[in-house]
N, C-alpha and C positions, 0 to 999 in steps of 0.2 A: 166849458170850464175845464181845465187841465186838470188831469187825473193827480191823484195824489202816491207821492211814494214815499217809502219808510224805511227803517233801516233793514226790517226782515225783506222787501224787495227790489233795495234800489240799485243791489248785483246787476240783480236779472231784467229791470227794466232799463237803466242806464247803461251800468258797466259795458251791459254784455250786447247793447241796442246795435243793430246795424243799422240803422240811420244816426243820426249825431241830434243831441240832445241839450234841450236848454231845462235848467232847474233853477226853479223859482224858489231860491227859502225864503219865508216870507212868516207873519204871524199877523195874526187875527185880529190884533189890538192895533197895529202899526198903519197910520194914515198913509203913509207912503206908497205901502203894500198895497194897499185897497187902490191906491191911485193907480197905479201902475195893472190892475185887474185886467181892465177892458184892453189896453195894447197886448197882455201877455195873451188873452183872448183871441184876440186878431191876428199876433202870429199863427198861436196854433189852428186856426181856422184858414187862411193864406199859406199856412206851409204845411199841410194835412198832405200826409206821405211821402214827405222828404225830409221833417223834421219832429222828434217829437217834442212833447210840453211836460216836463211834471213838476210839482210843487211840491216842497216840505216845510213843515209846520217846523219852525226852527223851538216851538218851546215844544213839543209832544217827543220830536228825533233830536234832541240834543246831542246824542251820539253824533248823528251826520255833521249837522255842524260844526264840533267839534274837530272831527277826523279833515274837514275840508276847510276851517278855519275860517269860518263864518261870525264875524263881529257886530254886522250889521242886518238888518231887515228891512227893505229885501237888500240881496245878493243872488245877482243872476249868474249863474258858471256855467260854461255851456263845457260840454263835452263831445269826442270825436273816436269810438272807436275805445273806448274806458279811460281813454285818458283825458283831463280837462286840457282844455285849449283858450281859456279865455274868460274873464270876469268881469262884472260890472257892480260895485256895492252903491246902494243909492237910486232914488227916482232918478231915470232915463229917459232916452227916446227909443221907439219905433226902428230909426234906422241904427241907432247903435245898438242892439242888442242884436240887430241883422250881422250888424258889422263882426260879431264876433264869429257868423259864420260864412265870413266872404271864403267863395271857391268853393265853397261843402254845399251850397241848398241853390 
């Protein structure tokens, strides 16, 4: 399961990550979110040390959300380097959430 990050670490695990980064906001109540569990799984289990996984509780970091403009649960953003590069709001696939890191992984 993909580690969790917050707003006190999510500088130093995303911003600052040299690998390129998918964050999963997602909450706990949201059927979608649970759907979507085992693919976000499979990445990080398939992409172990070329990409990493983390997940935010969009109701615990409201902050993050807010700062990243996150209206929906889940919202996948992936990041490269601190800067986002790409979004997906909504249950997905497997190959689109890859998609947002064509060239990087």
């Amino acid at each position: 399961m993909a580690a969790r990050a917050n707003a006190e670490n999510f500088e130093e695990l995303v911003l600052k990550s040299e690998l390129p980064v998918l964050v999963d906001f997602y909450s706990d109540s949201c059927i979608p979110c649970k759907m979507m569990a085992g693919i976000v799984g499979d990445i990080e289990d398939d992409y172990e040390g070329k990409l990493n996984v983390y997940k935010v509780n969009v109701n615990f970091d409201e902050s993050l959300a807010s700062k990243y403009e996150v209206l929906a649960a889940p919202t996948f953003v992936a990041f490269n380097k601190g800067a986002e590069t790409g979004r997906i709001a909504g249950k997905t696939t497997k190959d689109a959430l890859l998609g947002l890191f064509e060239g990087l992984v």
